[in-house]
C-alpha positions as CSV (number, residue, x, y, z in Angstrom):
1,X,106.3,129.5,99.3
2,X,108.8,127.8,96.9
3,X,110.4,129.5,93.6
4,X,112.9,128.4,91.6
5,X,114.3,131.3,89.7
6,X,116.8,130.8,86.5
7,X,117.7,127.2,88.2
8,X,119.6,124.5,85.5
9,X,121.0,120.8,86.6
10,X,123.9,118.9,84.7
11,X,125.4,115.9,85.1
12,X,128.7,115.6,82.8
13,X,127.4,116.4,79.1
14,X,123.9,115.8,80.2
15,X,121.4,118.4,81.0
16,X,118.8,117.4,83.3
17,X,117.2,120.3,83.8
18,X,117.3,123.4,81.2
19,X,117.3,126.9,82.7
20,X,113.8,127.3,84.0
21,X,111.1,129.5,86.0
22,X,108.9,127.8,88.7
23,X,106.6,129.1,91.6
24,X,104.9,127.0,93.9
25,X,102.1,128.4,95.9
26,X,101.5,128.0,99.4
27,X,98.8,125.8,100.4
28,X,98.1,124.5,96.9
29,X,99.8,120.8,95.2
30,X,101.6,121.4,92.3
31,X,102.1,117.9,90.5
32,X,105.2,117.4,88.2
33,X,104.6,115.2,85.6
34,X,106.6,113.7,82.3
35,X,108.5,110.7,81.0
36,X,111.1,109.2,83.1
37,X,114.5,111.0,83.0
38,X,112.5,114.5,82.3
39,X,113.8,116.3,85.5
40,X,110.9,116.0,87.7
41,X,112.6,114.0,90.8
42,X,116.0,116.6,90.1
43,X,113.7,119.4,91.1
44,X,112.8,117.8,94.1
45,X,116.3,116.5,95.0
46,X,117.1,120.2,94.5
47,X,114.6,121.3,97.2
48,X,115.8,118.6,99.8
49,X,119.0,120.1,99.2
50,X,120.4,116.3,98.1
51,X,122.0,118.3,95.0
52,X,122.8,122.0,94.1
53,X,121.7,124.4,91.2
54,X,124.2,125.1,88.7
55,X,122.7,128.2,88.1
56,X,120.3,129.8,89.6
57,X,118.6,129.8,93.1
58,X,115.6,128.1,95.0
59,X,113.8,130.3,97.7
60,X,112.1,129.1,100.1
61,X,109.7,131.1,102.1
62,X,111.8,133.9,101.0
63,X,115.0,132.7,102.3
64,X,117.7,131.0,99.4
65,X,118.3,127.7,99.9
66,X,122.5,127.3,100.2
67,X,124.4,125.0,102.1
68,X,124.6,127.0,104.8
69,X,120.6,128.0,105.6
70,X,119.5,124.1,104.7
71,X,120.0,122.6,107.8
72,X,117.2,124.7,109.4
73,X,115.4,125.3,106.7
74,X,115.3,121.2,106.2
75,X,113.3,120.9,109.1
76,X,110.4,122.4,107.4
77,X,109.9,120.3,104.6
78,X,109.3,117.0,104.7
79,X,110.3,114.3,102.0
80,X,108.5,111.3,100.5
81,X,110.3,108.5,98.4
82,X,108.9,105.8,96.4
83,X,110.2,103.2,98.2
84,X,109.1,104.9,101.5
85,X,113.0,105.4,102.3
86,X,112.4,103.7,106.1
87,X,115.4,102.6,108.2
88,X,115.1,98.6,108.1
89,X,116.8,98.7,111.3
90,X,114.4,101.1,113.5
91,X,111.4,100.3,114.9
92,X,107.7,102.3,113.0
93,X,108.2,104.3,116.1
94,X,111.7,105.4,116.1
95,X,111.5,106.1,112.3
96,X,108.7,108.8,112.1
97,X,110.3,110.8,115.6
98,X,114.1,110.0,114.1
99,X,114.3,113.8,113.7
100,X,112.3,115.2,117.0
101,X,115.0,112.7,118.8
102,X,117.4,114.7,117.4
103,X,116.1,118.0,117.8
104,X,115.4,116.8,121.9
105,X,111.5,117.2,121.8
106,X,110.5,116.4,124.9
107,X,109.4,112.5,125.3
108,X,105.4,114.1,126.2
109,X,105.2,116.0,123.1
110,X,106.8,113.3,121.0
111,X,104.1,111.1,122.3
112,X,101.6,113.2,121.6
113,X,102.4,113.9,118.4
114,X,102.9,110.7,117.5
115,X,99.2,109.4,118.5
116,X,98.0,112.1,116.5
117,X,99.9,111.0,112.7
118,X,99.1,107.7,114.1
119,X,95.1,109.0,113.3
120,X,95.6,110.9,110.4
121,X,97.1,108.4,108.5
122,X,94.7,105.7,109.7
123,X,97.9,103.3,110.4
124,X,96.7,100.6,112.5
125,X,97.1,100.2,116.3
126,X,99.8,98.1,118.0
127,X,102.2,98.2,115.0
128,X,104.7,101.1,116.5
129,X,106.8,98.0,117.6
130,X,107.4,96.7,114.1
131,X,110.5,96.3,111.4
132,X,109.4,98.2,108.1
133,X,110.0,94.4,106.8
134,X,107.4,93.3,109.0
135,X,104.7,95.7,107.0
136,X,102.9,95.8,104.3
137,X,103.5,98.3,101.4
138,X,101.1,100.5,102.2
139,X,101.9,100.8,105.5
140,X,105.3,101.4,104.9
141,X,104.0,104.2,102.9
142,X,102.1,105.6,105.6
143,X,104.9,105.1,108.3
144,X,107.0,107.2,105.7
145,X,104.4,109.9,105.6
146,X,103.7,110.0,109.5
147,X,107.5,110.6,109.5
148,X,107.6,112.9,107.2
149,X,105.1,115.0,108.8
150,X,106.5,115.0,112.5
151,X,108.1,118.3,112.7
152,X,104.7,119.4,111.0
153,X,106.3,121.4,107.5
154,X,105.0,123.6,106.1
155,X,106.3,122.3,102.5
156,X,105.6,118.4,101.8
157,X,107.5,117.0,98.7
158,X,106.4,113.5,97.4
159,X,108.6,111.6,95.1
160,X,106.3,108.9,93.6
161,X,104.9,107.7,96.7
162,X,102.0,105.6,95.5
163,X,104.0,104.2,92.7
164,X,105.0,100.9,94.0
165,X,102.1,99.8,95.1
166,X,99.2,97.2,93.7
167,X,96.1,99.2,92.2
168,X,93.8,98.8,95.2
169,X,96.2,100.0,97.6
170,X,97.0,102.9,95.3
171,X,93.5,104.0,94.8
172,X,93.0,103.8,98.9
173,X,96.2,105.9,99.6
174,X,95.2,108.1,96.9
175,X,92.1,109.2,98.5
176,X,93.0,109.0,102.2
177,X,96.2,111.7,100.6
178,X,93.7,113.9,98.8
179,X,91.6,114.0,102.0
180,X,95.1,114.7,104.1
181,X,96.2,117.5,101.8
182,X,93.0,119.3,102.4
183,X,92.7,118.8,106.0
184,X,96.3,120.0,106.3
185,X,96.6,122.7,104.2
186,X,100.0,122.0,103.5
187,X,102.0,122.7,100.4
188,X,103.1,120.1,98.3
189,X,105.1,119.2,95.5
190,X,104.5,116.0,94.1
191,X,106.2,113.8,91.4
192,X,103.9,111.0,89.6
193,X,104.2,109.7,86.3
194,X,100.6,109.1,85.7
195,X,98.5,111.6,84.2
196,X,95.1,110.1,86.1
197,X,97.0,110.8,89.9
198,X,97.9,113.9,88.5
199,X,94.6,115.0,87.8
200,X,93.3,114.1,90.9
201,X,95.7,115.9,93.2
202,X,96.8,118.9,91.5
203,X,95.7,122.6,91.7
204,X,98.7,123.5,89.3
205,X,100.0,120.8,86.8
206,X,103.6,120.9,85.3
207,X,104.4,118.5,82.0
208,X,107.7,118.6,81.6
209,X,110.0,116.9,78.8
210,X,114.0,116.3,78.5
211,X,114.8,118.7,81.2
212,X,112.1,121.7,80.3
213,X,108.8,123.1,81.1
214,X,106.3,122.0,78.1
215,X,103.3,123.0,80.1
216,X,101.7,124.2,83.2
217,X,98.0,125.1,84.5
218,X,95.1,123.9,85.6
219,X,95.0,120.1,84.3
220,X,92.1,119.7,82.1
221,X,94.1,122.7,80.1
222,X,96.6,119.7,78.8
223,X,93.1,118.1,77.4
224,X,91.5,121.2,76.1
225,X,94.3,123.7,75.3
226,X,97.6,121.6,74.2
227,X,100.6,123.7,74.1
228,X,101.9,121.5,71.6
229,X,101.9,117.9,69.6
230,X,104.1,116.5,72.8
231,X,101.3,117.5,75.3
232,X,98.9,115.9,72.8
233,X,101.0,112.8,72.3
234,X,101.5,112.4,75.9
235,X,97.8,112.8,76.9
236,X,96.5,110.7,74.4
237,X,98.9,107.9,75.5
238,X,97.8,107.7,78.9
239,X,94.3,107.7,77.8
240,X,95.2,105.1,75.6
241,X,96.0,102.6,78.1
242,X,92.7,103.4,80.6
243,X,90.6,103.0,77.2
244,X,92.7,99.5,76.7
245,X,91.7,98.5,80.0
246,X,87.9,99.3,79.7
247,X,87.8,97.0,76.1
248,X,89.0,94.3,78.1
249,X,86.5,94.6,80.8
């Protein structure tokens, strides 16, 4: 589905990602994971096309990603931001069918299509009519993922969706997602900084640290079979804070 083969990032003197090798398989999640500023959200940047490989290439179903092929082959992925990424000044409605407005679906099918993200997602009824202010945060969160389902991709990236939202939320979307990944069948590249939502979604886990691959493989391996001290560090850090929390209890 998605490989990125001898792909490296700068910006100025400052290497965001390190020449690296990374498959994606169809139908599976592969969660990136790793400190802030280690490269994860570049690689998905680099996907959505928002910046280009300064060596390298990305392929895509087979097909190289360049400015020229990304247009079309855009309209098979679709892309979730933290912050949801919602036009304040469009209507829940004319947000998720921005792109099959553009693309001249016809009104029936748009419809149709509509009423059935509308289920998926569980958003709830009469709300099409409403300002992304209007809404909470996680339902801005599930308008953004209705959108980005529309043209129904074949490739889903997730850029920290869950992250701005309170723990309750969270742990709601986080199920209702797992149960929408699976239903779906879709593949998906995710970005999270927390090892627990990592765990739960992935198939293929990627640790990654200052721009490289530490890394990658089924997730209890990071517990069981460190590839070194960072992984160990990093683990045990996380854990550190969920064992803080149950002393407190």
């Amino acid at each position: 589905m998605l490989q990125f083969i001898g792909i490296s990032k700068r910006y100025g003197a400052q290497a965001a990602l390190h020449v690296m090798d990374l498959t994606v398989d169809t139908g599976r999640t592969t969660v990136l994971i790793g400190p802030s500023g280690c490269g994860k959200s570049t690689l998905l940047r680099l996907v959505a096309g928002l910046v280009l490989p300064d060596t390298g290439q990305i392929l895509f179903e087979g097909t190289a990603l360049t400015p020229p092929s990304l247009a079309a082959l855009r309209q098979r992925m679709g892309y979730v931001i933290q912050e949801g990424g919602l036009f304040p000044h469009l209507t829940v409605e004319r947000n998720v069918t921005l792109m099959a407005r553009q693309l001249r679906w016809a009104r029936p099918r748009i419809a149709e299509r509509l009423g059935a993200l509308e289920e998926l997602v569980r958003f709830p009824p009469g709300l099409l009519g409403r300002y992304p202010a209007e809404l909470s945060g996680g339902q801005r969160q599930r308008v953004s993922l209705m959108r980005a389902l529309m043209l129904d991709p074949g490739l889903l990236l997730l850029d920290e969706p869950l992250g701005a939202l309170d723990p309750l939320i969270r742990y709601d979307l986080q199920q209702e997602l797992g149960a929408i990944f699976e239903r779906l069948g879709k593949t998906v590249l995710l970005v999270t900084h927390d090892l627990a939502e990592a765990a739960y979604f992935a198939h293929h886990l990627v640790l990654m640290r200052e721009g490289r691959l530490v890394q990658q493989g089924r997730p209890r391996a990071l517990l069981e079979a460190p590839a070194d001290p960072f992984v160990t560090r990093f683990v045990k850090a996380q854990r550190r804070s969920f064992d803080g929390l149950e002393g407190n209890a």
